[in-house]
N, C-alpha and C positions, 0 to 999 in steps of 0.2 A: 504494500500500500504506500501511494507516495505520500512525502509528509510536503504538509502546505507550504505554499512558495517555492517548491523544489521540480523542473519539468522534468517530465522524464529524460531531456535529451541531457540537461543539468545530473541527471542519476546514473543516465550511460555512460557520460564522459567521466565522473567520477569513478565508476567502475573501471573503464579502460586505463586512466591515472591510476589506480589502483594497481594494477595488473602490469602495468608498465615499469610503477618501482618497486615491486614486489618480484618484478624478473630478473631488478638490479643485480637479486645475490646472487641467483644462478649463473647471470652475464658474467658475473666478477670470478666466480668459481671458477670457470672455461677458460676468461682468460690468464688465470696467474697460474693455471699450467704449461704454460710457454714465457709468459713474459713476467718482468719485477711488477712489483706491486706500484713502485712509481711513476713505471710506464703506462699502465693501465692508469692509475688516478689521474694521470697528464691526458688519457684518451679520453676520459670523463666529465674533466673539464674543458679542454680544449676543444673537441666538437661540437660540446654542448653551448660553448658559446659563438662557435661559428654556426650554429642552429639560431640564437636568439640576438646577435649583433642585427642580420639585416633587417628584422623584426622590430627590433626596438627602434634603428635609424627611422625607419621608416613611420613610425610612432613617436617620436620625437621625444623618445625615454630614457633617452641620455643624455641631454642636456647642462644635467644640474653637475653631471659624476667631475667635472674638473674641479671643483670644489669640496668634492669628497674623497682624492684619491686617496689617503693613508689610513682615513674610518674605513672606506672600501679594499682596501688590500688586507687590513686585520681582519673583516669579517670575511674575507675569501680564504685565507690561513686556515680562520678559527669555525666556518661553519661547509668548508667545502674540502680544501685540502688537508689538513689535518684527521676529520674523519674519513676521510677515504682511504689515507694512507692505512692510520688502524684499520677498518672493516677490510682493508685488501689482506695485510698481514693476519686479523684473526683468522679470516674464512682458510687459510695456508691447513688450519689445523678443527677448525669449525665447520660444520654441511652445513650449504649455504638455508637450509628450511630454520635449520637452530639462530643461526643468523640473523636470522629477519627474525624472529622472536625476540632475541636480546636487545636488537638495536630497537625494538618498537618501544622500549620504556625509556624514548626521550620524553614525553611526558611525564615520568616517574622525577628525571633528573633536573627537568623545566621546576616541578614544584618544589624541588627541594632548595633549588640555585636562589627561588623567590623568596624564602625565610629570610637572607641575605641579601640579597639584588635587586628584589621591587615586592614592596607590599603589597603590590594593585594586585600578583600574579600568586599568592598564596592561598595555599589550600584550609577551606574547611570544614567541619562538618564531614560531609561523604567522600570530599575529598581528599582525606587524612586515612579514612578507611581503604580510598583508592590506594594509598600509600603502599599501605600494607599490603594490601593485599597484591599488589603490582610484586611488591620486593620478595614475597615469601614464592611468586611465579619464578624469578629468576631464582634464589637456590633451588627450589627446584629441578629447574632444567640446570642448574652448575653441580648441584646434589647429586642429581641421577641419571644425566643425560651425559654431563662431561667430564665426571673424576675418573675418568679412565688412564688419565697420563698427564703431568704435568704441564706437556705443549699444551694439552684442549685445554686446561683452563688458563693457560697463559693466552690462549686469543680468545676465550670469551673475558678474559679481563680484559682483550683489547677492543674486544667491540663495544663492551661496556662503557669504555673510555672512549668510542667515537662516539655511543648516543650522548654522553655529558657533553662531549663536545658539540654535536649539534645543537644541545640545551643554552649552552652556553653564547652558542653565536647566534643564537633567537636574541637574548637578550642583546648582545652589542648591535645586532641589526636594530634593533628599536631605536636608536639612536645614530647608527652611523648612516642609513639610508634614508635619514631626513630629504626632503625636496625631491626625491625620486620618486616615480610611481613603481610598483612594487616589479612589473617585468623590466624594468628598467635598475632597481636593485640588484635584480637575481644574475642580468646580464654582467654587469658592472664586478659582481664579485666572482661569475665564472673566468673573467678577462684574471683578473689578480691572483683567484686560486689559480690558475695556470701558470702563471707568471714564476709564482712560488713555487711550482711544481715540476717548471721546465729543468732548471740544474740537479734537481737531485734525477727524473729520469735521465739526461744525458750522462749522467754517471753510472748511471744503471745497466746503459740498453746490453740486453742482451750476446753473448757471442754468435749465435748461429742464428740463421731464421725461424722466426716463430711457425707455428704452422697456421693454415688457414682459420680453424676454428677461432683459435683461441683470438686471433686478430681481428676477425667478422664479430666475435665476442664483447671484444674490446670499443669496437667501433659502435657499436650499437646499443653498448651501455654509455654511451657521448651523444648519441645522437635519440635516439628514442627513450631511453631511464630519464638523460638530462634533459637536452634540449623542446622534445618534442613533449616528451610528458610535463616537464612543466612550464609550456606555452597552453596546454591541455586546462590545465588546475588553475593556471589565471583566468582561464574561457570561466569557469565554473564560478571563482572567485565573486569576476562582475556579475554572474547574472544571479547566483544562490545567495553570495556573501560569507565570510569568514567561519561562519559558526558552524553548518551547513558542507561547505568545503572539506572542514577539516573530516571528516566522516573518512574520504580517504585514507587519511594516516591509518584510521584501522583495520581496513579490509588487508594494509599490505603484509604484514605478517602471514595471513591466511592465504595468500598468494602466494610466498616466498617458501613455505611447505609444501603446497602443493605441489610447486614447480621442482623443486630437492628429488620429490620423494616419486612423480610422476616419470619426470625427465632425465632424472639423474641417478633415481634407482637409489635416494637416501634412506634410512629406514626411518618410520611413520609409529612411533610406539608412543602406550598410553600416557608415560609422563610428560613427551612431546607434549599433548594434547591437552594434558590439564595445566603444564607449564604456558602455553596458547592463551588457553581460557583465562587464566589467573592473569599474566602481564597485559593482556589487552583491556581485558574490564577492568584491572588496578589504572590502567594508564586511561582509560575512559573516565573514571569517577576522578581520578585527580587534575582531569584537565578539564570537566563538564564545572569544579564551584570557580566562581568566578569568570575572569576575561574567558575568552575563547581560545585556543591555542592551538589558532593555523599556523602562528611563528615561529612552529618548533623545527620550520623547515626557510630554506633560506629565501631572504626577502620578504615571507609573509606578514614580517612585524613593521616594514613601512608606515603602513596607515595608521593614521589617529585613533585613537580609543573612542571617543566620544561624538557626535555628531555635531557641527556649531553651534549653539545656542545665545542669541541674540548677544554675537562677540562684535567689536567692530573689525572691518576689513583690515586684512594685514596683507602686504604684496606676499611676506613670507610664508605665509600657510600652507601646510600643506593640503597636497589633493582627498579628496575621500577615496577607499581604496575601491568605491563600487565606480565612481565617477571618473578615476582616472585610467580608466581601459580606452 
């Protein structure tokens, strides 16, 4: 049943965004069997902004970014290149379906950063419950799914450490993508993750040639995970709005399983599945009290909180995030 204000074509495309970064971890799987993990995040970033540059020119949504280059290169580090780098290295020793589970409690690590970092974004009430019950999903699946060897939990410590970091650059986005509309953010920090990411792959690349797979792998977690999915979620953005949007974030775990376990022949067991259940509804209840928490992914925290209310005009304002598509 759709829920009001939501079209169906607004619930397709979130579905296809869904499915699109939920394919991420299989993509990344494929390709870090031929190629470094820097290589791949450089392919991630880097097509994925040769995806959304001519888009944005053509939109006029980069404008404001000479004015933002050093907020924008932090939060391309801190909410693009940094976790990728982690999610490439955990997945080395993590199935990419466990994967997508662990990183799904950016929402876990959003509410916790907010005790500290902004009042507006703390949890309470259900959302303290969401806590819990989110954190007892990951031991869980670290409990039962990865203590098998000291690698698996040293890269689900590092995927863990890419959703904080994703957490973490929600927040600096709230502030360093002022004046930009939000595809014009996301652009702006795929140019800078790159940038950061160019010397460590050219230190990387490879000795022999990769094989086809893992490279078509590669290319298409830069071009369709990145680029194309999220020019997708901004489509959704305008027309649903934030709260709405974010519905995405959850279906991608349940994606990033399926694909493991369909396509990759990962195994699909019970504690998977209640480890599943638990992170996603923990990270639903701690991201449902309060603001809404599209910004747990990059650029989404552009927009103003609040709607104008009989303020006087300022040249400096920014855009509404429904209005400036």
């Amino acid at each position: 049943m759709l829920r009001r204000g939501m079209s169906r074509r607004s619930w397709t495309l979130l579905v296809i965004v869904a499915a699109m970064w939920g394919g991420s971890f299989m993509l990344t799987a494929i390709a870090i069997r031929d190629l470094p993990v820097p290589v791949v995040a450089l392919f991630r970033t880097g097509i994925g902004a040769l995806v959304l540059v001519p888009i944005a020119l053509r939109r006029g949504a980069l404008a404001g970014l000479r004015t933002q280059v050093w907020p924008m290169f932090l939060l391309g580090v801190v909410q693009l290149a940094a976790p990728f780098l982690l999610l490439g290295f955990g997945q080395r020793s993590v199935p990419s379906g466990l994967a997508g589970i662990l990183v799904s409690s950016t929402p876990l690590w959003t509410a916790l950063l907010a005790v500290r970092l902004d009042p507006e974004e703390r949890s309470r009430g259900r959302g303290l419950v969401g806590l819990a019950v989110g954190f007892v999903g990951v031991a869980l699946l670290c409990g039962l799914e990865l203590a098998g060897s000291l690698d698996t939990l040293l890269g689900a410590g590092m995927l863990l450490l890419g959703a904080l970091s994703y957490a973490l650059g929600g927040f600096l986005g709230k502030e360093s993508a002022r004046g930009l509309t939000p595809v014009g953010a996301i652009t702006g920090a795929m140019i800078a993750g790159s940038v950061a990411l160019a010397p460590l792959a050219l230190a990387t690349l490879p000795d022999r040639a990769p094989g086809l797979g893992p490279v078509a792998a590669a290319v298409a977690l830069g071009a369709i995970s990145g680029g194309l999915g999220w020019l997708l979620y901004y489509t959704v953005l305008a027309e649903a709005g934030p709260a709405k949007a974010t519905v995405a974030l959850y279906l991608v775990p349940g994606f990033a399983v399926v694909y493991g376990a369909v396509l990759l022949g990962e195994p699909f067991t019970a504690a998977a599945i209640a480890g599943l259940a638990l992170v996603v509804s923990g990270s639903w209840l701690a991201a449902s009290e309060g603001t809404p928490r599209a910004e747990v992914r990059p650029g989404a925290r552009d927009a103003p909180r609040a709607p104008p209310r009989r303020r006087r005009a300022s040249p400096s304002r920014r855009p509404s995030s429904r209005g400036s598509r």
